[in-house]
C-alpha positions in Angstrom: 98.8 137.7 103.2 97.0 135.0 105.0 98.6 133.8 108.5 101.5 131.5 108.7 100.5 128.2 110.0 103.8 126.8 109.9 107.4 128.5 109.3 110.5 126.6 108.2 114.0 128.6 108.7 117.5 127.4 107.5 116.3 124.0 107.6 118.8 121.0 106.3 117.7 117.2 106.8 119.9 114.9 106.2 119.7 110.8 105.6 123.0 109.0 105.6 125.0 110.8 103.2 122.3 112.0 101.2 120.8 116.0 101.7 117.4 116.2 101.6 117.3 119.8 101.8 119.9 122.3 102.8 118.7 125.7 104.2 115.2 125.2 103.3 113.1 128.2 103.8 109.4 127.7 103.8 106.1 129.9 104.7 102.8 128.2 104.7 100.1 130.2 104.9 96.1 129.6 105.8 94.1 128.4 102.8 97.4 127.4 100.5 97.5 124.1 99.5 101.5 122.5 98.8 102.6 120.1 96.3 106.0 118.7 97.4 107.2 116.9 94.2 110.8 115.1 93.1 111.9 112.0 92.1 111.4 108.7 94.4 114.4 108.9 96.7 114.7 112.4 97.1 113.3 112.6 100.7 109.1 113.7 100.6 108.2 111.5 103.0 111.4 112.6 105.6 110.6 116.1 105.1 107.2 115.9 105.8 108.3 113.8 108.7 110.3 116.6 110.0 107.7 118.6 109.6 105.6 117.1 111.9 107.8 116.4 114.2 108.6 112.9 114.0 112.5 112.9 113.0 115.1 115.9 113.9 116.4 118.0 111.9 120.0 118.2 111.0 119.9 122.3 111.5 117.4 124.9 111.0 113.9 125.9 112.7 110.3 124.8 112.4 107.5 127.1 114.0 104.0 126.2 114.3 102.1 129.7 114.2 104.4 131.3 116.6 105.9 128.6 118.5 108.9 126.8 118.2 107.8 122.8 117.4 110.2 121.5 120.0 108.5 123.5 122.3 105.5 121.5 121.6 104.3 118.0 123.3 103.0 115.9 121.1 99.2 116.3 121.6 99.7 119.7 121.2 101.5 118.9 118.1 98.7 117.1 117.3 96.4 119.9 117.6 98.1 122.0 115.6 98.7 119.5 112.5 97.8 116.1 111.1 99.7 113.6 109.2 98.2 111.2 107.0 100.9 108.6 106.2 102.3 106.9 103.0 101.9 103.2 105.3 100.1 102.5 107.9 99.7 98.9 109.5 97.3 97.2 112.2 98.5 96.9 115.2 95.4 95.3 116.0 91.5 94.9 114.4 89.9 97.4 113.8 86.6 98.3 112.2 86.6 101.6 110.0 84.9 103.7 112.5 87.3 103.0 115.2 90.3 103.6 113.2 88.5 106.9 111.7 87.6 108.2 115.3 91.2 107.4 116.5 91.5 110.7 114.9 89.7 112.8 118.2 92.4 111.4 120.6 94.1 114.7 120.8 91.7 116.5 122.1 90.4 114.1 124.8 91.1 114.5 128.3 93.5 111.6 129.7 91.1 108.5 130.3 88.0 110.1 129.0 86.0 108.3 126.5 84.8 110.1 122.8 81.7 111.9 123.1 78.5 111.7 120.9 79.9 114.9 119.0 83.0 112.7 118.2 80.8 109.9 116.9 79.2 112.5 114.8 82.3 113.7 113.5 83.6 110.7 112.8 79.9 109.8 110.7 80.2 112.6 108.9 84.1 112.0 107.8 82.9 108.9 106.6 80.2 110.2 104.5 82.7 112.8 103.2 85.1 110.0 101.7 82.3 107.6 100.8 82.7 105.3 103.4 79.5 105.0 105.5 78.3 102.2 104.4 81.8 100.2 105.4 81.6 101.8 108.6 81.4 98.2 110.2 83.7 96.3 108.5 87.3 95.6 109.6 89.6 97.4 107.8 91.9 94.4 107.6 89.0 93.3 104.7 89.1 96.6 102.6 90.9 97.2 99.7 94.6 99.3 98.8 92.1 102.4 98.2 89.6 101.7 100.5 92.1 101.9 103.3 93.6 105.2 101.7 89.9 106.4 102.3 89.5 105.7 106.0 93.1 107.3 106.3 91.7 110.8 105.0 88.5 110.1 107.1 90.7 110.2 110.2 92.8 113.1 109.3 89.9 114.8 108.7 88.4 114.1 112.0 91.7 114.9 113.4 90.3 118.3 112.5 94.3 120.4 113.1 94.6 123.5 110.9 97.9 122.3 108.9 97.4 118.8 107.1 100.3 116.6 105.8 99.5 114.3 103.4 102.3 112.0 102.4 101.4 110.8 98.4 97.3 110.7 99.7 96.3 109.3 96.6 98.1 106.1 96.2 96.0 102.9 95.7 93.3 105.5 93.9 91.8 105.1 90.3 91.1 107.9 88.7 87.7 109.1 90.2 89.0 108.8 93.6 92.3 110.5 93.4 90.1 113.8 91.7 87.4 113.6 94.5 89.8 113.3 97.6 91.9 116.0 96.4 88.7 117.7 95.8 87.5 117.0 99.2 90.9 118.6 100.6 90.8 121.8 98.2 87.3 122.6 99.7 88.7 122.4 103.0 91.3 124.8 103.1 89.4 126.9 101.0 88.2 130.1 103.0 89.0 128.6 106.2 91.9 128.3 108.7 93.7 125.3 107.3 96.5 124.5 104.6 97.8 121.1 103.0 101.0 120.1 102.2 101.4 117.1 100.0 103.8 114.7 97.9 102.4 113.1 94.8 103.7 112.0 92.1 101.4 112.9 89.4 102.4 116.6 88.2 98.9 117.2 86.6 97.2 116.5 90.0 99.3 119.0 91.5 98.8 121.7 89.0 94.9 121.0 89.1 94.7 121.2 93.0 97.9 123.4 94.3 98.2 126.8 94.4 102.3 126.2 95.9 104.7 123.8 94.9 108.0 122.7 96.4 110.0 121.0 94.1 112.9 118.7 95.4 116.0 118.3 93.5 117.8 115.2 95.4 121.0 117.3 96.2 119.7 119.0 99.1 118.5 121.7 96.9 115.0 122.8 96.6 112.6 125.5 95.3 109.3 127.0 96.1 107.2 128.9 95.0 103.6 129.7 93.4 102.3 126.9 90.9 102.7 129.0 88.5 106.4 130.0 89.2 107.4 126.4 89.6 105.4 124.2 87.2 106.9 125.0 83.6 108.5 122.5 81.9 112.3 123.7 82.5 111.8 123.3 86.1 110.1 119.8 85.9 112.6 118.7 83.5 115.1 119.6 85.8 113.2 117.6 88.9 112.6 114.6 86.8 115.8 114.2 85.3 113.4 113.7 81.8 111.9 116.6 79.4 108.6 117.3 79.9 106.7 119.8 78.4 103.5 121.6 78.6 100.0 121.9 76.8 97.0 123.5 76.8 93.5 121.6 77.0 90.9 123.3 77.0 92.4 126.2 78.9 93.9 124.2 81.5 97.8 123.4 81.5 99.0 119.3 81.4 102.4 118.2 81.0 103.6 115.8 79.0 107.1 113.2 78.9 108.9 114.5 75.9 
């Protein structure tokens, strides 16, 4: 078994009156890749918030490698994981490359400027999203997806071994949402890094995630492997509708009854 990057121990969160999980236990190991799924409501994006460190738990422990994350300041933190969000607004222009090479700030000294490795980083990030030719342009001029893009760009650049991704491929068509989750399976595989992401789409998630946490809206939740959690019982049960599942052409889709 591949290192933990992140342990979660008798966690409970809590909105209002509403449990978003309730003694959540949760391993996430070096080259998995997570599928948080439920219904809109149910919490994704405040769990992943917990999980990097943004709101507090109600209960419960959260442990990045072996150290306790309120331990942690937050560019260490920020070493250690990166969180693209579900919104993001301009606090003030922009162009594409500055807003990608944001992304380095954790690991420059206090006052000191990026590098030319940085710059390179941040080219290549670009190239890796399909975004070097918009390098210039403000990103107050690109499109839903475009902006979506240069988000990935600066996680990537961010360069931490556990990457949250809070539903990454909103704004997408079709090509896009395969080739940035593409882009993300290739880099956890074989290397030190692991995703954990909320989507929507249940097909996505069986075609890119090996792990799945599925979110209930009572506070309960289950994990698992893919295969455990994807069948058509447990979906039904998330979804509150029937689904069922197929076979194309050897790969498993499900389906709204």
């Amino acid at each position: 078994m591949n290192a933990p990057l992140c342990e979660v121990r008798d966690l409970t969160v809590v909105i209002g009156a509403t449990a978003v999980c309730a003694s959540l236990d949760l391993s996430i190991c070096t080259g998995e890749c997570w599928a948080v799924l439920g219904m809109n409501g149910v919490g994704k994006t405040t769990l992943l918030h917990t999980l990097a460190g943004l709101r507090a738990a109600q209960s419960g422990e959260i442990r990045l490698g072996e150290t306790p994350l309120r331990d942690l300041s937050r560019r260490e933190i920020a070493k250690r994981l990166a969180l693209m969000p579900q919104l993001v607004e301009d606090a003030f222009p922009a162009t594409v490359f500055e807003e990608a090479l944001a992304g380095r700030n954790p690991h420059l000294s206090p006052w000191a400027w990026e590098s030319a490795e940085d710059e390179q980083i941040t080219r290549n990030a670009l190239t890796e999203v399909g975004l070097a030719p918009l390098a210039s342009r403000l990103t107050t001029t690109l499109s839903g997806g475009e902006r979506r893009r240069v988000q990935l760009a600066a996680l990537l650049v961010q360069d931490a071994p556990l990457m949250l991704l809070d539903e990454p491929v909103n704004h997408l068509d079709l090509h896009r949402q395969v080739m940035l989750l593409d882009l993300v399976r290739k880099k956890i595989s074989g290397s030190r890094r692991a995703a954990v992401m909320s989507l929507h789409d249940v097909n996505l998630a069986a075609r890119f995630c090996d792990h799945v946490l599925l979110m209930f809206g009572t506070g309960e939740c289950a994990a698992g492997t893919a295969e455990q959690m994807l069948t058509g019982e447990m979906l039904t049960r998330v979804y509150c509708h029937s689904l069922r599942a197929v076979d194309v052409d050897g790969r498993r889709l499900f389906v709204a009854a």
